[in-house]
N, C-alpha and C positions, 0 to 999 in steps of 0.2 A: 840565541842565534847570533853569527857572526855573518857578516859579509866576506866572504874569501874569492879569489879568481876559482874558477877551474881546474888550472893546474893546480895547486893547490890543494884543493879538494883531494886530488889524486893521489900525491903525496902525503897527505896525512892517510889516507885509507891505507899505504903500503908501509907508513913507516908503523900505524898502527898495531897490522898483523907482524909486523917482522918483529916487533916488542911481544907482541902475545904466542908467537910460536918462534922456536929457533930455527926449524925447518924451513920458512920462504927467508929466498933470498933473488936479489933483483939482476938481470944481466940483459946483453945487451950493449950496443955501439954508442958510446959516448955516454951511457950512462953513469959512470963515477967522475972522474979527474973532471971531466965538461960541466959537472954537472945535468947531463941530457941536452938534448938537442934542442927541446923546448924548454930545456930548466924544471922541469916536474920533478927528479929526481934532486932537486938542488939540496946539498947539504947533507945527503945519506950518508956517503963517501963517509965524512967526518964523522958520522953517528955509528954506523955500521960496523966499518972496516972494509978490506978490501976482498975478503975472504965472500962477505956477504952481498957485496953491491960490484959488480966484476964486468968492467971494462970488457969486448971481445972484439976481433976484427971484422972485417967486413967481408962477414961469411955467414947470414944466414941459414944456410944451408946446416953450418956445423956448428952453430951454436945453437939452433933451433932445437937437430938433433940431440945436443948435449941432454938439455933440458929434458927432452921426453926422458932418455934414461934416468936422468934423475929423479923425477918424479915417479918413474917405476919402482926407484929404491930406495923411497918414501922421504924425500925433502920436495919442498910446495914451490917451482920457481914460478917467476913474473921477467917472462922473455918480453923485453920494449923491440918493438921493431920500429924504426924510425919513419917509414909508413908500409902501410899493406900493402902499399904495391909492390914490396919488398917481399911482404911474404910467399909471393908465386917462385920466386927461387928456393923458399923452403918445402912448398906443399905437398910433396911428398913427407916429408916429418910429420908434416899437420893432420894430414889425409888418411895417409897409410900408416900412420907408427900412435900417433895420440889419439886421433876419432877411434882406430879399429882396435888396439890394446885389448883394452875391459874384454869385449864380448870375443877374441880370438884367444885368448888366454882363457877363457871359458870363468871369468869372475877372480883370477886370480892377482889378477895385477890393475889395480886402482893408476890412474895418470891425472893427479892434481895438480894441472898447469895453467897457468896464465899467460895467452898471447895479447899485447896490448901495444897501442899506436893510433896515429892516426889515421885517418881513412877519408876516399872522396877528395873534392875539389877542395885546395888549398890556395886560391889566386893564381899567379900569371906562375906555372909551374912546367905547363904543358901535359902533353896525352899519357906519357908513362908514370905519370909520376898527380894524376887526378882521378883516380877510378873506386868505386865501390862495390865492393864484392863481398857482400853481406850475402846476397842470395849466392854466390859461389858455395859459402861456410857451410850455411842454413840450410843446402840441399843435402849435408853432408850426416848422418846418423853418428850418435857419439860425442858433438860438439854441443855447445851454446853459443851461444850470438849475443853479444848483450851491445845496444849502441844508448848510450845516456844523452841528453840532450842539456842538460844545467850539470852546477856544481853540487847540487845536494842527491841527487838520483847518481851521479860520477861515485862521489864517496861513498854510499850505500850500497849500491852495485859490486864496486870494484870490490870492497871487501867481503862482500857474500861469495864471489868469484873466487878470489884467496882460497876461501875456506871449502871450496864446493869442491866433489872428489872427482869429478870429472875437468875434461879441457876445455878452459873457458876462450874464448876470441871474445877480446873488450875495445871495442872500437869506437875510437873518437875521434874528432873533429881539430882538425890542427888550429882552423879558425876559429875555434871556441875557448882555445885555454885561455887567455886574456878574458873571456865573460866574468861576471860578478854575480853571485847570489848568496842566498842565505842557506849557511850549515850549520847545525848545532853544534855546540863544543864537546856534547857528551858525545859517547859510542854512540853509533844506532847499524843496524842492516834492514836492507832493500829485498825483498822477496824474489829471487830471479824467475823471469815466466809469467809476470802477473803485469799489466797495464796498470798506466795510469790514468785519471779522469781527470782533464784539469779546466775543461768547461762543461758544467752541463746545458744542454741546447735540447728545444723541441722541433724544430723543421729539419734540420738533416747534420748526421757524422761524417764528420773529417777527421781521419787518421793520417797519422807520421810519427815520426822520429827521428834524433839525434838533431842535427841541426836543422832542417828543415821544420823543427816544429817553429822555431823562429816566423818562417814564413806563413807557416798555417795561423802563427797568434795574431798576425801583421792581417792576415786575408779576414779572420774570424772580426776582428774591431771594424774592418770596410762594412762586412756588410750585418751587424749589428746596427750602427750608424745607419742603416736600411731598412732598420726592421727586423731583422732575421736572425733568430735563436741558432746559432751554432753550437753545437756539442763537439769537443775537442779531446780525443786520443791518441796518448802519447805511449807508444806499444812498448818500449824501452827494451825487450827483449824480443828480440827477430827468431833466435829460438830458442825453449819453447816459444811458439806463439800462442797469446792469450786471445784464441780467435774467441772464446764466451764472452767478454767484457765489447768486444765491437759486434757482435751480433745480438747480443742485447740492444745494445744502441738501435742499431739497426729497425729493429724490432718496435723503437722507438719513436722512432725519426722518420722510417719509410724512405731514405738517401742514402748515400756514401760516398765521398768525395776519398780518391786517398793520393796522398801526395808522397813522393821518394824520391831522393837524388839516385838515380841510376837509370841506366839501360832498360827499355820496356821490356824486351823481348824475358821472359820468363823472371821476373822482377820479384819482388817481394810484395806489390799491391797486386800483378796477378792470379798470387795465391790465396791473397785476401779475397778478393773480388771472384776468385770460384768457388771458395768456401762460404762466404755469404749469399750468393745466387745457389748455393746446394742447401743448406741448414735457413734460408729467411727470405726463398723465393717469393713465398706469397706474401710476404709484408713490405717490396719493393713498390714503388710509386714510379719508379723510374731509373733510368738504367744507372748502373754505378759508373763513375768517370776516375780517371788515374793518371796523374800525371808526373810522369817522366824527363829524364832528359830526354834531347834529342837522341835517335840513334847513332852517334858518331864520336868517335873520339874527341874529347876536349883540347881545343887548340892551345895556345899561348895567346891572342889576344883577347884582353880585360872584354872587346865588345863583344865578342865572338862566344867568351863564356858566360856572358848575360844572357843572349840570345838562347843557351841551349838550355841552361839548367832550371829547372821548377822557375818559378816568380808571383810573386803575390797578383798580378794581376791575370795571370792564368789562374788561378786560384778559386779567386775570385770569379772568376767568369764558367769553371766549371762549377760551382755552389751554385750560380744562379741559373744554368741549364738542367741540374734536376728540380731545380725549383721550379721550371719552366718560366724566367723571368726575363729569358733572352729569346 
């Protein structure tokens, strides 16, 4: 095991496949000459060439497009979008052209692409440029969803993505490529669709993902310090979702707490939270709790976006209302 940042992590999962197959190749706005926006790509350029790691302008729209075709005439790209909030100028590419492919071609045309960036709140950025649209993707038939939370599930992940023949959307956290964790130096891949377990707890499950597990691990240590067995799921792919691994819990626990950076209204813990009151109604103790952002666009000030998004002390204070502790 090594200690690497994040980005990192990332980059070695791309420069990995791009050594293992000649078909992926990386594109995207500032990914060569800058080395990327966030320096993930740092160094391809010079390994690659320019033929493989390819600089495009600030057009979404028509690089997005590029890619689907490409991957319809079988080379594997990894389109960086510099964040998803960027990607609503392509969604129609993503929507209509790479989800619908496979099943309107009637099986004949595979689209093995990779859309990847950051996603959600990035500090004092403001409202266009903070948003999560996981549940956008995940409603969508034909995609995956994959949002990693550390640098060892990043690498594992991404490179299953690489290699999976469908359209993957790999969405990360701009505030996490600076994190540190531990990656193996050999190869390995990540199962896409399958949960992780990374507490087990007997009083009640809390689920999340991507960065917000940060805060679920921060809430989880409060109220153990309490007493209180927390079990903690890290969903890693929003689609598939591994709703058997939290309904086991479920099933366990008699709780469920799920925390998400996003909008409530049709959210990704809503769908959680029907699917477990439909498949483990009778082993509830007590109503499921979810917490969201505010409903409101994220402003520009630093106080303003404390106020709205998840916090360990909401957190906290939802775990101990199904406990009945409040």
């Amino acid at each position: 095991m090594r200690t690497i940042q994040f980005r990192a992590a990332l980059r070695e999962a791309m420069i990995e496949e791009m050594e293992r197959d000649a078909m992926v190749f990386l594109m995207g706005e500032e990914v060569a000459a800058y080395n990327g926006a966030y320096k993930v790509s740092q160094g391809m350029l010079e390994r690659f060439g320019a033929k493989r790691v390819i600089d495009t302008p600030i057009s979404e729209l028509g690089f997005t497009g590029l890619g689907v075709g490409a991957a319809m005439n079988g080379l594997r790209p990894i389109i960086e979008l510099m964040t998803f909030n960027f990607s609503l100028v392509a969604i129609d590419q993503i929507v209509n052209g790479a989800a619908k492919m496979y099943a309107m071609s009637g099986g004949q045309y595979h689209v093995p692409i990779v859309f990847r960036g950051p996603t959600g709140n990035a500090g004092m950025l403001g409202a266009q440029h903070s948003q999560s649209f996981e549940s956008w993707y995940a409603n969508c038939p034909g995609l995956k969803v994959i949002v990693p939370s550390n640098p060892y599930d990043a690498k594992g992940l991404l490179k299953s993505a690489i290699r999976d023949d469908d359209p993957v959307l790999f969405m990360e956290s701009e505030l996490m490529y600076g994190d540190l964790g531990e990656v193996p130096a050999d190869t390995y891949l990540l199962p896409i669709g399958k949960a992780h377990l990374r507490q087990e707890g007997t009083d009640v499950t809390l689920v999340s993902f991507g960065k917000m597990i940060k805060t679920a691990e921060e809430a989880v240590q409060v109220m153990q310090k309490q007493g209180v067995s927390v079990e903690l799921i890290d969903l890693r792919t929003i689609r598939p979702l591994d709703l058997s691994t939290v309904i086991a819990s479920v099933k366990k626990t008699n709780r469920l707490v799920i925390v998400e950076e996003a909008w409530p209204l049709a959210s990704i813990a809503s769908e959680i939270a029907y699917q477990v009151q439909k498949h483990a109604f009778d082993y509830l103790d007590a109503p499921i709790q979810k917490i969201n952002n505010l409903d409101v666009p994220l402003p520009y000030a630093p106080t303003l976006i404390e106020a709205i998004l998840p916090n360990v002390a909401q957190t906290v204070a939802a775990l101990k209302r199904v406990l009945y502790l409040t």
